[in-house]
C-alpha positions, 0 to 999 in steps of 0.5 A: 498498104502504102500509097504513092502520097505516103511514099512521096511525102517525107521528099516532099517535106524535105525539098521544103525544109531544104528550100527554106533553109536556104532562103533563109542562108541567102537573108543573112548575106550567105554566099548562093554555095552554101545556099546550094549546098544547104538544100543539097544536103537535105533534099538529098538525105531525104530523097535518100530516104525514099530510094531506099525505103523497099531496101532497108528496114531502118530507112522505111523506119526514117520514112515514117512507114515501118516494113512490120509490127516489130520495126513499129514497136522499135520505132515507138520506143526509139521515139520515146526515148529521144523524147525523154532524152530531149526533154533532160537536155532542154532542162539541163540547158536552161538551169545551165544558162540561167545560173550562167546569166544568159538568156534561158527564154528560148530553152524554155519556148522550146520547153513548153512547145514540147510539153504541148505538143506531147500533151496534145498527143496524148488527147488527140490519140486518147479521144479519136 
């Protein structure tokens, strides 16, 4: 069962993100057209989203409410292998920049962010 709150929340997070990107644009002297065009863009993708969540299976999927116990197990194995596949880039960057003489730090933070959040996951879904 899907609530008004459900069906909203990914317009909501993304007029959010939209906003801050463009302040954001605005605080590094960006012209106010790129600002607009910055939120534009991601408020739109996920307004997109919502309008065509009842018709299409694979924007439900983007939404976060899969239309059915297959799209679910899709969805599951599609985020796991964009974990994995994250996981190798940010490895392979950080050796890369390292052995080039740049600063690997943020490929790192990322890094331990990650293995975190992925942890957490797993504790926070083991015990509730």
């Amino acid at each position: 069962m899907t609530t008004g709150m459900n069906r909203w929340l990914v317009p909501a997070v993304g007029f959010v993100i939209g906003l801050l990107m463009s302040a954001a644009l605005l605080g590094k002297h960006a012209a106010p057209w790129q600002a607009v065009l910055t939120f534009a863009i991601v408020a739109g993708y996920a307004l997109g989203l919502r309008l065509l969540q009842s018709k299409s299976e694979t924007a439900s999927l983007l939404s976060g409410l899969p239309v059915d116990e297959r799209w679910e197990s899709i969805n599951n194995h599609a985020l796991a292998l964009a974990g994995q596949a994250i996981a190798v880039i940010l490895l392979v960057a950080f050796l890369v920049t390292q052995f080039g003489g740049g600063d690997a730090m943020p490929y790192a933070w990322v890094g331990a962010a990650f293995a975190i959040v992925y942890l957490g996951g797993i504790i926070w879904y083991k015990f509730r």
